[in-house]
C-alpha positions, 0 to 999 in steps of 0.5 A: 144639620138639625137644629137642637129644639123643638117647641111644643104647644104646651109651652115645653121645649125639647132640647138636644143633648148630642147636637153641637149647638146644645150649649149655645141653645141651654145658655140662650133659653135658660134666661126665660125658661125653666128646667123640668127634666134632664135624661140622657139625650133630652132635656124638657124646658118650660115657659112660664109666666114667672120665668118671662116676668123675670125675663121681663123685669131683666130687661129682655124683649119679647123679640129677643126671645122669639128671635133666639127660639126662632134662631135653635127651633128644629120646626115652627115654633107654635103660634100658642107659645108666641101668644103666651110669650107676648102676653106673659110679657106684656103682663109684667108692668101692666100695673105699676105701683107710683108715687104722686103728691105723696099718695100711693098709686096704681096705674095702668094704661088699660081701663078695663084692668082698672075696672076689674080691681075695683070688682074684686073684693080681695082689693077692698082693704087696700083701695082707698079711691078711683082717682081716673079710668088709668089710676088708683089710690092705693093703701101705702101700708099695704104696698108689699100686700097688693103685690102679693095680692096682684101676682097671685091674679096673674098680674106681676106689678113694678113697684116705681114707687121709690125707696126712704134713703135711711140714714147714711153710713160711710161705706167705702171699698178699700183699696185692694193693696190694703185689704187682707187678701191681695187678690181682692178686686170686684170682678167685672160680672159683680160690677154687672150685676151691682149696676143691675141692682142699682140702676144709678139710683133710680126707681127702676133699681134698688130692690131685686134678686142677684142670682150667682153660683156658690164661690163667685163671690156674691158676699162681694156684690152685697158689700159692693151695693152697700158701697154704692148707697151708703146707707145703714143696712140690716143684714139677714143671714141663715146661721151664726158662722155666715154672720161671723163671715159676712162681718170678716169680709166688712171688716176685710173690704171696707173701711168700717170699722168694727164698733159700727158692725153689729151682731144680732144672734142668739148670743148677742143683741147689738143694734149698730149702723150695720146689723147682722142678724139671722134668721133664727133669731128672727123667728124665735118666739117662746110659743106658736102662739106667740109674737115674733119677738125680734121683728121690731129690728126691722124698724129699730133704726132707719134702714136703707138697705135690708140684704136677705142672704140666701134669699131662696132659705128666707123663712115664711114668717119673715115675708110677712115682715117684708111686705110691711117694709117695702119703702126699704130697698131690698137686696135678695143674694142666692145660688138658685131661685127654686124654693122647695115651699113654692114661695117664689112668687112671694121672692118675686114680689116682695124682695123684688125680680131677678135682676142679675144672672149668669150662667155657672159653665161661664164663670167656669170657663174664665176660672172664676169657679172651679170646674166639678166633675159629678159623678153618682155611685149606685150601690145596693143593700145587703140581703137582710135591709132588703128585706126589711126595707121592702116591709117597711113604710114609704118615709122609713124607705127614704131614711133605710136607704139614705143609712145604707151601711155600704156607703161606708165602703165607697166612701173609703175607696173615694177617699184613697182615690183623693189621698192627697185632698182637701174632703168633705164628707156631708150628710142628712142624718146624725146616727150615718154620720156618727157612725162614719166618724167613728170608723174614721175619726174625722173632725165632725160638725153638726147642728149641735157643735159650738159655734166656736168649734165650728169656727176652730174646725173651719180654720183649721181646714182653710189652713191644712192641719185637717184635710177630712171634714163631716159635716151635717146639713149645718154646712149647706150655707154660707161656710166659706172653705175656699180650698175643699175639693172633694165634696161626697154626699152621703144622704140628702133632703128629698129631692132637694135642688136647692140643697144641691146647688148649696152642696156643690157649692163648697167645692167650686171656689176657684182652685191653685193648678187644674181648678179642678173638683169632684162632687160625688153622692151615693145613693142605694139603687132600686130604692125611693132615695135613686128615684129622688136622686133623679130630681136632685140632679136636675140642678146639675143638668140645668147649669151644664155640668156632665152627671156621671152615674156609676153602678158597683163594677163600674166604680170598682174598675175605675177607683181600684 
């Protein structure tokens, strides 16, 4: 039988969809490469300098990951990919940043590299001296800045040089009969990946990305690493009701109490032992010219632990914060790595390398999350958008097609097809969204809704007395509606991957019965929204789940 890869020179891999071991091959690459394309029959892979520095910094060996191509390689696996694998490796801790006699240092045990800093004249700000041919003495209030600085050279840093304790706080995990949901306990991959994060205090932990689905409870692993260092924290989350959340949770599963928790939002501004605070108002500031005005929360109090809830959504300027911070320790919490400005590489640096991830198609096959059926509907224009749609500008393109009025039609045939579920119904734009609503008077939500009436709307979902929901993009994050089952995308960001992996996420919190969900989007064909539809799947492909596409007939024999 043949083997499902074949490895190419370029450092791409080719893998199989119709072999038997394709999953087994998916699973076992996916921890050091990266998905590119996803068709049919096969799937094309990269290997990359930051997916093996991740790799690396995950604790995976360069013969691990020889031995697994070698193991699924249908030939010989080119002796230009081993050479990067091993070099891209090696590249990983080649320089490391340390604490001696109180003075920051750089080290290496290669001479030359050494040398080569001392060349560069990016490097003159934060080089204060040589100190031998392995080490320098490095500026500490640039620690954040010549990581920065070093992986943009092709030289990832690993930052032992240790975390402030910060003043301490009595966090305790309650004890599971005692806390509102009786279910509650930490799940043994969330216990994984705090031991990952922590690394039992040592250097090596305490600043790193956790990487898990939307639903597998990564609001418990943040509360779990809190629990294990004690220590005031400063929580950065992406809206008011993901504030709101993180504090019922606190409040839910530990022994804090509520006056030790404080909100840090557009409406209020409380500095408590525990801090929530979003991003918005971290970035506010009266004029493009002017300062930042909240930065100095991160220096209000001595923080010991900073958390960046969905860290892939973390604004630019608060990176720059960030680099002045890093004797702080620095939990980043996310579903997908992909940033759609390209600051992954700044992720890596100044939150710190993914420490902890686990393949979706596992979580859903211990019914940990539920298992999602996607399925995409193609549909056409009508005669006369067609025509306008030709004449029209390449960005109205994208929105004429995204507005289709015939996604109306598919959305209610959807609907008497799930009659008796609990729907979501999410889109891009507020016109296609209004107009949805005003056809079927459902409850809607949008950026402008009260925070209040999005919190009576969410409850009132959880709770049954609303079983159809519309909601604008204000819904992608950290909304926690556990018994939603249908999710239909109506209109998306450009080809945004992360935006899938949110999306699909409000439906994947495990189910009562078959633990079952359905992710529908709808999308004009034979338009730049169908082409843009092929990379928002991606996503999709790359977690393992089966993508459905559909043109009209085919729909309407399966749903009427």
């Amino acid at each position: 039988m043949s083997k499902p890869l074949i490895i190419q020179s370029d450092n791409t891999i080719l893998l199989e969809v119709d072999n038997p071991d394709f999953e087994d091959a998916r699973d076992s690459i996916s921890p050091f490469a990266e998905l590119e394309k996803s068709p049919e029959h096969i799937h094309t892979y990269r290997i990359s300098p930051l997916s093996l520095w991740n790799a690396a910094a995950s604790g995976l060996e360069v013969k691990t990951i020889i031995d697994v191509l070698a193991g699924y390689t249908r030939y010989d696996i080119p002796d230009s990919v081993i050479t990067t694998i091993k070099e891209q490796m090696k590249r990983y801790g080649l320089l490391k940043l340390v604490l001696e006699n109180n003075e920051l240092r750089l080290v290496s045990a290669d001479p030359f590299v050494i040398s080569e800093l001392l060349h560069d004249k990016k490097m003159e700000l934060f080089i204060l001296n040589r100190i031998d041919d392995s080490s320098l003495n490095v500026n500490p209030d640039y620690r954040g800045h010549i990581k920065q600085a070093l992986i943009k050279k092709g030289f990832p840093v690993e930052d032992l040089a240790g975390y402030e304790d910060g003043d301490p706080c009595d966090i305790k995990l309650r004890d599971i009969s005692l806390t509102g949901n009786i279910e509650f306990s930490v799940r043994d991959y969330q216990k994984s990946a705090i031991n990952a994060f922590y690394r039992g205090g040592g250097k090596e932990g305490g600043s790193g990305v956790i990487v898990l689905p939307c639903g597998a409870g990564k609001t418990i692993v943040g509360i779990g690493i809190m629990s294990v260092i004690e220590t005031q924290t400063l929580i950065l989350v992406t809206n008011t009701v993901a504030l709101r959340q993180w504090k019922d949770e606190l409040l839910d599963k530990t022994y804090l109490d509520p006056d030790d928790i404080g909100e840090f939002s557009g409406a209020k501004k409380e500095i408590k032992p525990v801090t929530i605070a979003t991003y918005n108002i971290l970035t506010y500031r009266k004029d493009k010219k002017d300062n930042f005005l909240h930065f100095g929360l991160f220096k209000s109090r001595n923080w010991g632990l900073i958390v960046y809830d969905e860290v892939h959504l973390l604004p630019a300027p608060v990176f720059r914060m960030t680099s002045e911070i890093q004797s702080k320790r620095r939990l980043g919490l996310t579903a997908t790595l992909i940033r759609e400005d390209g600051l992954e590489t700044d992720v890596f640096s100044l939150i710190g390398p993914k420490k902890y991830d686990i393949p979706w198609k596992i979580l859903e096959k211990c019914n940990w999350i539920a298992s999602a059926m996607c399925t995409e509907i193609r549909i056409e224009l009508d005669q006369e958008t067609r025509f306008q749609y030709s004449i029209a500008r390449e960005r109205e393109k994208f929105r004429m097609a995204s507005e289709n009025s015939r996604k109306l039609e598919i959305v209610q045939k959807i609907m008497e097809h799930h009659k008796d579920d609990r729907i979501l119904i999410i889109g891009q734009y507020l016109d296609q969204l209004k107009a949805l609503n005003d056809v079927f008077k459902y409850a809607i939500i949008t950026g402008s809704t009260p925070v209040s009436i999005r919190e009576d709307l969410y409850e009132k979902f959880r709770k049954g007395e609303i079983t159809r929901l519309v909601v604008s993009r204000v819904a992608n994050f950290s909304v926690d509606l556990p018994d939603a089952n249908v999710a239909i995308q109506i209109s998306g960001t450009f080809g945004s991957r992360q935006e899938e992996a949110q999306r699909l996420g409000r439906i994947l919190r495990p189910k009562t019965g078959d633990n079952k969900a359905f992710f529908y989007t709808v999308v004009t064909s034979n338009s730049v929204e169908e082409k843009f539809a092929h990379n928002r799947h991606l996503f999709l492909a790359e977690e393992g789940y089966e993508y459905t596409i559909l043109n009209e007939e085919m729909f309407n024999e399966r749903f009427l």
